[in-house]
N, C-alpha and C positions, 0 to 999 in steps of 0.2 A: 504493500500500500504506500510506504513512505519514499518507495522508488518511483512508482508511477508519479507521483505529486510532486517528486522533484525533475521529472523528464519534461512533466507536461509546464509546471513554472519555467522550467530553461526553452523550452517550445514556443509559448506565448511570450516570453519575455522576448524573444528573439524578432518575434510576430509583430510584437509592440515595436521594437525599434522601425522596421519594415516599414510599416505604416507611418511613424514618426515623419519619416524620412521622405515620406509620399506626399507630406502632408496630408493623410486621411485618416485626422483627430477621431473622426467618431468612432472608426475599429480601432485604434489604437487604444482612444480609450475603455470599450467594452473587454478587451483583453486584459487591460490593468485590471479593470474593475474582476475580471474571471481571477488573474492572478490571487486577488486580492479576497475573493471566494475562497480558491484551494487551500491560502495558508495565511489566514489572515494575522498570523504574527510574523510574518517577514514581513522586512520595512521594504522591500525590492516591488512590490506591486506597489505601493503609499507610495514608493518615490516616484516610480513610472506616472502612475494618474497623475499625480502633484507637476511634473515637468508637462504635462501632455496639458493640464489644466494650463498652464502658464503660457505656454505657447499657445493655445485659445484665447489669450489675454481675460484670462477667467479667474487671476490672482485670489480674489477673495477664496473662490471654492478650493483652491490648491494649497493654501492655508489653512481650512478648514480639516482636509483630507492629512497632512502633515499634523494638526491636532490630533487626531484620530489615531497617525501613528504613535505618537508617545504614548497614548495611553496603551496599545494593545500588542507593542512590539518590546522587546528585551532592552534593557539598558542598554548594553556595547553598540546597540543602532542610534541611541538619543543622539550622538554626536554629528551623525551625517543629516539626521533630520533637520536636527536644529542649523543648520547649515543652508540648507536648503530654504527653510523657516525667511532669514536673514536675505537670500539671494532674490525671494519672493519679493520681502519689505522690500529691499533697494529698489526692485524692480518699478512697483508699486510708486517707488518715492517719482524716482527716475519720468516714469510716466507721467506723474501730477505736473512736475515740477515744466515738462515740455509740453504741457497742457496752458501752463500757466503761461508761458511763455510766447507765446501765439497770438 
């Protein structure tokens, strides 16, 4: 059982970059979201949705989803999370600030 669930995570993970790269957000992100089904304490789906949210310029919910990981992924992951968390805000800032700018 816990082979099939790591083939099929490194499968859709791979699926998700694919698409990433296609730019076609909405499989990409139903695959994170599947990832994120099989093993919902791997932060490796949470970060997938969370970039694929951002790249939709959809920050708020990719913050949201990076919430969601600390609470239900292991410590040793907090650290890329919150990383992530951080590159979001900037992002976030980034965009106001050349909103404002205009």
């Amino acid at each position: 059982e816990k082979s099939n669930i790591t083939i099929s995570m490194k499968a859709l993970e791979g699926r998700t970059i694919c698409y990433e790269k296609l730019k076609d957000y909405s499989n990409a992100q139903s695959d994170a979201r599947e990832m994120i089904n099989l093993s919902p304490s791997s932060a490796k789906g949470y970060l997938r949705l969370g970039k694929i949210l951002r790249l939709m310029k959809k920050s708020d919910n990719a913050l949201r989803i990076y919430s969601i990981a600390l609470k239900k992924c292991p410590v040793n992951d907090h650290c890329i999370i919150e990383r992530q968390i951080e590159l979001t805000k900037l992002q976030m800032e980034t965009l106001l600030l050349s909103q404002q700018n205009k």
